[in-house]
GULUM-775448 format. One record per residue (C-alpha): residue in three letters; x, y, z. Coordinates in nm, 4 decimals. Each point is the difference from the previous one (the first is absolute). Example, Ala and Ser with C-alpha at 12.3 -4.5 7.8 and 13.67 -1.06 7.14 Angstrom:
2
("ALA"; (1.2300; -0.4500; 0.7800))
("SER"; (0.1370; 0.3440; -0.0660))
***
This chain:
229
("UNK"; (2.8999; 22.0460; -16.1931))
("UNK"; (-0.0555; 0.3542; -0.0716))
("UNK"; (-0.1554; 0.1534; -0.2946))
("UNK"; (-0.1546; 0.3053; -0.1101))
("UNK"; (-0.2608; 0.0539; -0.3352))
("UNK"; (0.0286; 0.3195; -0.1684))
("UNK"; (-0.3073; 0.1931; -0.1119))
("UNK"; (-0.0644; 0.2152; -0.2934))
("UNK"; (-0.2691; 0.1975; -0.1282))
("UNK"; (-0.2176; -0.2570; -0.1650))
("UNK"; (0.1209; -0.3166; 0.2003))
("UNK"; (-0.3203; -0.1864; 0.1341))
("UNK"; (0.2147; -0.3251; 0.0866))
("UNK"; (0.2039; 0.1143; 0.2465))
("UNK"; (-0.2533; -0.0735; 0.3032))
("UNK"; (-0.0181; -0.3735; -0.1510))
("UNK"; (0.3635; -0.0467; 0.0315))
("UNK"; (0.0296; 0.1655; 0.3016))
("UNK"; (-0.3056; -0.2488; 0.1797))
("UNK"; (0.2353; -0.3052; -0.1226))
("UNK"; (0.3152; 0.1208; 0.1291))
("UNK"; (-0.1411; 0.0981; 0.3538))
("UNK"; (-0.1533; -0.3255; 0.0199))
("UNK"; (0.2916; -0.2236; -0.1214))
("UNK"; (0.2996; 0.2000; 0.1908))
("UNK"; (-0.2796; 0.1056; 0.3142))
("UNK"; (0.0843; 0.3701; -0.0109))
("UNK"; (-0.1275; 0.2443; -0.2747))
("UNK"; (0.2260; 0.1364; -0.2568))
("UNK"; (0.1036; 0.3355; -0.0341))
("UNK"; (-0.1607; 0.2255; -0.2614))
("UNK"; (0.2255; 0.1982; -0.2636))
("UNK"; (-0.1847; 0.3433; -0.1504))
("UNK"; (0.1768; 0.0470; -0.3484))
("UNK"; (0.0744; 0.3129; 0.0782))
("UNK"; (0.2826; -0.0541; 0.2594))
("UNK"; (0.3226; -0.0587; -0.0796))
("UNK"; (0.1154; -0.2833; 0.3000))
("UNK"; (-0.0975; -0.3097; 0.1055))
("UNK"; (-0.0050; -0.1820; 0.3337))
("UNK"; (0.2353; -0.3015; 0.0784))
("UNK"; (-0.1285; -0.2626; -0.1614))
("UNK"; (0.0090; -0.3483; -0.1695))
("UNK"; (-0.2656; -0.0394; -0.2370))
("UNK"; (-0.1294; 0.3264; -0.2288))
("UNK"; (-0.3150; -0.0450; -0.1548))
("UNK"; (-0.1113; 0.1911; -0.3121))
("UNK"; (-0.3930; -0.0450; -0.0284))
("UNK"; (-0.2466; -0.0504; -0.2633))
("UNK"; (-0.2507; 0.2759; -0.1356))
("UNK"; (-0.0272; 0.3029; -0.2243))
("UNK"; (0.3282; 0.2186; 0.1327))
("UNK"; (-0.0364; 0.3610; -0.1745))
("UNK"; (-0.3158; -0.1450; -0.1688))
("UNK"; (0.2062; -0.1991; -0.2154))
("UNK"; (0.0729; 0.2916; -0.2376))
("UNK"; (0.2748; -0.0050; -0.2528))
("UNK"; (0.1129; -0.3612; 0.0514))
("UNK"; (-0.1235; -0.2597; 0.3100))
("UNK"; (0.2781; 0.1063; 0.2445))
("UNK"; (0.1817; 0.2122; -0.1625))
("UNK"; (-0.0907; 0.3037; 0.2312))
("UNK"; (0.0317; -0.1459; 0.3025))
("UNK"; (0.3754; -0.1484; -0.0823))
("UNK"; (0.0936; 0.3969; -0.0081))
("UNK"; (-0.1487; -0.0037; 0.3631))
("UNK"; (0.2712; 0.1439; 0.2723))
("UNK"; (-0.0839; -0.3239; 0.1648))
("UNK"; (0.0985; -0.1832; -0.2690))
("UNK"; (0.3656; 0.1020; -0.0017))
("UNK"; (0.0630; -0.1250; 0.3913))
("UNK"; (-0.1976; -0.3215; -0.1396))
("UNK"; (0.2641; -0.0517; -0.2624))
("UNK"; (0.2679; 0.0527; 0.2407))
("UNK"; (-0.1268; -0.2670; 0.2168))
("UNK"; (-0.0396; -0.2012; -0.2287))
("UNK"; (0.3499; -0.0091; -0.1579))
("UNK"; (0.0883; -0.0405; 0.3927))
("UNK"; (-0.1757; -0.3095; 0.0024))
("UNK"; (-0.2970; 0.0803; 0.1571))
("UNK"; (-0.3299; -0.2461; -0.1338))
("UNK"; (-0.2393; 0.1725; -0.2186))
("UNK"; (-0.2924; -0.1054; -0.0468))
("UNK"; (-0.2416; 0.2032; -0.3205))
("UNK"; (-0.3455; -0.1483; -0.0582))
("UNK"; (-0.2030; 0.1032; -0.3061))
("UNK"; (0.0456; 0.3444; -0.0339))
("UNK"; (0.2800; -0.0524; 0.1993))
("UNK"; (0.1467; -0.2160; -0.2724))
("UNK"; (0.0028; 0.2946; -0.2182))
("UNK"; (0.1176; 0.2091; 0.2273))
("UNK"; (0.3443; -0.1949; 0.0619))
("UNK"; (0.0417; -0.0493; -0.4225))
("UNK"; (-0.0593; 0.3744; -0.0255))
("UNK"; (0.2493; 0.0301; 0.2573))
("UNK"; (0.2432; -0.2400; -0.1529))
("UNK"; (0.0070; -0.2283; 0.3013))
("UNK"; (-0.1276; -0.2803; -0.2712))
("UNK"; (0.0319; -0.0201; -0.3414))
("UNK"; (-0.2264; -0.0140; -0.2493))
("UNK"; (-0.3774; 0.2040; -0.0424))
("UNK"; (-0.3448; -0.0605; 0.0912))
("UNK"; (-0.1887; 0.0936; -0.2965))
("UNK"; (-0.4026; 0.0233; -0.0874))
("UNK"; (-0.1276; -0.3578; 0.0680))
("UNK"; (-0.0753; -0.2180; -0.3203))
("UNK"; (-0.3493; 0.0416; -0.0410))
("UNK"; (-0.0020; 0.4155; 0.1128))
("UNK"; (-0.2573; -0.1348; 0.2587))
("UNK"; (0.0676; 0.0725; 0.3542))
("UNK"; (-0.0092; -0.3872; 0.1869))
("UNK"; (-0.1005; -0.0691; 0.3334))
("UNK"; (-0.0132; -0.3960; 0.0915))
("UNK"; (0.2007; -0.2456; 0.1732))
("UNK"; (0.2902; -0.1351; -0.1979))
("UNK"; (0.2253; -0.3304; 0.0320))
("UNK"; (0.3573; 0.0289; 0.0105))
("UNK"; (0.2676; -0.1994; -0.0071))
("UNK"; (0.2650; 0.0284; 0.3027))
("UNK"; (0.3294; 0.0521; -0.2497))
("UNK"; (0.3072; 0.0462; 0.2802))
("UNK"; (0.0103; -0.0546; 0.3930))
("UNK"; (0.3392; 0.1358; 0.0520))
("UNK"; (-0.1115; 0.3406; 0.1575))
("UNK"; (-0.1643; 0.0950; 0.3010))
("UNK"; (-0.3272; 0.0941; -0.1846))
("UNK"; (-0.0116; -0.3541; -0.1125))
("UNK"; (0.1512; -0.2044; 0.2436))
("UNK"; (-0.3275; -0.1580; 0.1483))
("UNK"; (-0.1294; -0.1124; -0.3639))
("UNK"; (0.1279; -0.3166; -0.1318))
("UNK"; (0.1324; 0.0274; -0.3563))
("UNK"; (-0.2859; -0.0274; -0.2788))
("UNK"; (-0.2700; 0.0460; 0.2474))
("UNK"; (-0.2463; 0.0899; -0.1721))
("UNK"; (-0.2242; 0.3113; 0.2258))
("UNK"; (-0.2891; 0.2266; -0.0570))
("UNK"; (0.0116; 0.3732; 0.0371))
("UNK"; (-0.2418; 0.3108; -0.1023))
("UNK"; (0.0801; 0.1855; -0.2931))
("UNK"; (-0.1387; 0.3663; -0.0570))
("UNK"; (0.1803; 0.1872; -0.2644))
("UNK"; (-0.0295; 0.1398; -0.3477))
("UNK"; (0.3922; 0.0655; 0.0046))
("UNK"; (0.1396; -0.3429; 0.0278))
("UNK"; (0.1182; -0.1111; -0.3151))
("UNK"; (0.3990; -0.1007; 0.0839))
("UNK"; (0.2886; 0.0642; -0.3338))
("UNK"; (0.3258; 0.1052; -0.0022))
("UNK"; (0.1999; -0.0749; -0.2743))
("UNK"; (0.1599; -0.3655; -0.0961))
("UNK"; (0.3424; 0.0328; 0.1200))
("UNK"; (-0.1847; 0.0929; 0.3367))
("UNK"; (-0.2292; -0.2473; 0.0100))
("UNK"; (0.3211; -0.2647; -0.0490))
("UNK"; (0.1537; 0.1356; 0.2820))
("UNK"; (-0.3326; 0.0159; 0.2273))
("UNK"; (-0.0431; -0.3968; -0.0838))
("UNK"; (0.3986; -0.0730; -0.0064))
("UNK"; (0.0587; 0.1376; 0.3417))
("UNK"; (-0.2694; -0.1260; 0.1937))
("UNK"; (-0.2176; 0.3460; 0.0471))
("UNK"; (-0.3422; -0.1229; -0.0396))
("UNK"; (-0.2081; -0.0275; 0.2351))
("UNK"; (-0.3608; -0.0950; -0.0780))
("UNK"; (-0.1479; -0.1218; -0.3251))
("UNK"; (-0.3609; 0.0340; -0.1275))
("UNK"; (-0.0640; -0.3377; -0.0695))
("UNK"; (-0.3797; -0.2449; -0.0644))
("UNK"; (-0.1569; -0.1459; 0.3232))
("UNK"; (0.2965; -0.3514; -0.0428))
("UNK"; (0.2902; 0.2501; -0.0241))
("UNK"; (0.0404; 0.0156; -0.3877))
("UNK"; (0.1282; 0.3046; -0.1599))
("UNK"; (-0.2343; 0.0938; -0.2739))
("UNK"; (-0.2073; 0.3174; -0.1470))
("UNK"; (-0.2622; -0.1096; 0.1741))
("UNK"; (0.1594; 0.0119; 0.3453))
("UNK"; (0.1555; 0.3954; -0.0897))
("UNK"; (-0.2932; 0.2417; 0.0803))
("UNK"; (0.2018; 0.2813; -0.1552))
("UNK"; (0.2403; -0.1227; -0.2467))
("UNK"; (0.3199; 0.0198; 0.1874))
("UNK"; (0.3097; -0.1146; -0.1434))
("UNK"; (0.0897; -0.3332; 0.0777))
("UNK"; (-0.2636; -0.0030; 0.2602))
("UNK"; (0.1298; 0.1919; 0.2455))
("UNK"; (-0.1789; 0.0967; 0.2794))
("UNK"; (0.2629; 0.0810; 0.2538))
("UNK"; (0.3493; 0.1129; -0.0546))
("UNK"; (0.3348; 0.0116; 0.2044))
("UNK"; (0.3147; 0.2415; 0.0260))
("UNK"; (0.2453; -0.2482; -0.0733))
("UNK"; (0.1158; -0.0083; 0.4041))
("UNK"; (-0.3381; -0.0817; 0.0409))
("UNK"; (-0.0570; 0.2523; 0.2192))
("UNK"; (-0.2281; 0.2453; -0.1427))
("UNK"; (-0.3719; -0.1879; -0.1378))
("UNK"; (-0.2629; 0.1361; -0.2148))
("UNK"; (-0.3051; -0.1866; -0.0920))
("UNK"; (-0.3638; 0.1213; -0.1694))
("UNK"; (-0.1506; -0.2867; 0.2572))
("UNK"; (-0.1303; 0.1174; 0.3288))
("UNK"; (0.1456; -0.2248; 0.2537))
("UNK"; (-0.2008; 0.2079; 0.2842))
("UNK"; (-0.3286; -0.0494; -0.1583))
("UNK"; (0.0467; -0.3897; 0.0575))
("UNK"; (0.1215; 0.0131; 0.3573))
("UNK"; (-0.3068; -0.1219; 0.2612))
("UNK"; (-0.2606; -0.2040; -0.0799))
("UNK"; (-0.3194; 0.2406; -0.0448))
("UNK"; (0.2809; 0.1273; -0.3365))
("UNK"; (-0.1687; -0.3229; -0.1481))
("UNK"; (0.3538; -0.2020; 0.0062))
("UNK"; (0.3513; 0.0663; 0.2471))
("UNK"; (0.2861; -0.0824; -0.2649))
("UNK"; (0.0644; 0.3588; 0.0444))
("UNK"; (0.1256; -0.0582; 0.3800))
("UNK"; (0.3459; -0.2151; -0.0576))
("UNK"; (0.1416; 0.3414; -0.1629))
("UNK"; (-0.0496; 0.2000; 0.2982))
("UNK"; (0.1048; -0.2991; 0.2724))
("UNK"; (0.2835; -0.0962; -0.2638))
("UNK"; (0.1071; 0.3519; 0.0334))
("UNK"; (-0.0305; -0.0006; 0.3878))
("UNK"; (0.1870; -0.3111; 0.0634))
("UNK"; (0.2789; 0.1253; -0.2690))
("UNK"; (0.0655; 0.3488; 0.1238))
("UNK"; (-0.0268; -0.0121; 0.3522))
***
């Protein structure tokens, strides 16, 4: 498997995702400057967390204008995976690669802490190596991570199978006290509906070796591996 992380001004994630994919496909990923306009041949895209364009105007919003961006679309609506993490996440809503917004988190506090979340859908190569309603740990560090879009939306998100991960209590119950942000319904990780494109607020690279504290983080990356190549 191939796969190549773009970098903005502002990512600081990029070099975590990059340190999982070399060691789960053995070979380091290609790295994307926003300012180019092409992309290498490959099978997995990965659109990091951090602060692109200092998070001005709205969390991604910038960086969806990037030139990048516009050869990431296009590969995308080829069917190439995509992959947005965090800011990421933002980045592929501004973009209109997902629906829906990441807005100000409940509680206009910034959160960094592990989180439990609920494994929603297998059916994709991001989640292929999770059973369905595992329940998995992953970091958290936003202040941007609060998940709406509108009702008919959020029927058709549930309806057609498009989320991903849940926020959910340590036993894999959805309540407010599993949601760290106030996301609708919960969600912590959302599909395209081909279930090709992912973006989650969880960092699956910050809980991929042992010395992150826990390796739930790893089955994404191998998942992907075994999937796409």
């Amino acid at each position: 498997m191939k796969a190549a992380v773009i970098v903005f001004p502002g990512s600081n994630c990029d070099r975590d995702v990059c340190v999982a994919l070399e060691h789960a496909t053995g070979e380091k990923p290609a790295t994307v400057w926003h300012r180019d306009s092409d992309l290498p041949k490959v099978d997995l895209i990965v659109v990091p967390g951090g602060f692109s364009y200092g998070d001005y105007l709205r969390s991604g919003a910038m960086a969806a204008q990037s030139p990048v961006m516009r050869e990431v679309v296009a590969r995308a609506k080829a069917g190439v995976r995509v992959m947005g993490v965090c800011n990421g996440f933002q980045i592929l809503t501004e973009a209109r690669l997902l629906p829906g917004v990441l807005m100000h988190n409940a509680g206009l506090k910034f959160i960094c802490r592990t989180v439990d979340l609920r494994v929603e859908n297998t059916d994709s190569a991001f989640t292929s190596a999770y059973d369905k309603d595992q329940v998995v740990r992953f970091p958290v560090a936003h202040h941007d991570g609060n998940y709406f879009a509108d009702a008919d939306t959020l029927a058709r998100v549930e309806d057609t199978g498009m989320v991903a991960f849940r926020y959910v209590t340590p036993d894999g119950i959805v309540d407010a006290s599993g949601n760290p942000n106030g996301s609708a319904n919960s969600i912590a990780g959302l599909f395209n509906e081909k279930r090709t494109v992912l973006g989650l607020m969880p960092h699956p690279e910050r809980a991929f070796e042992p010395l992150h504290g826990n390796t739930d983080g790893r089955a994404m990356f191998t998942g992907l591996v075994e999937a796409l190549s």
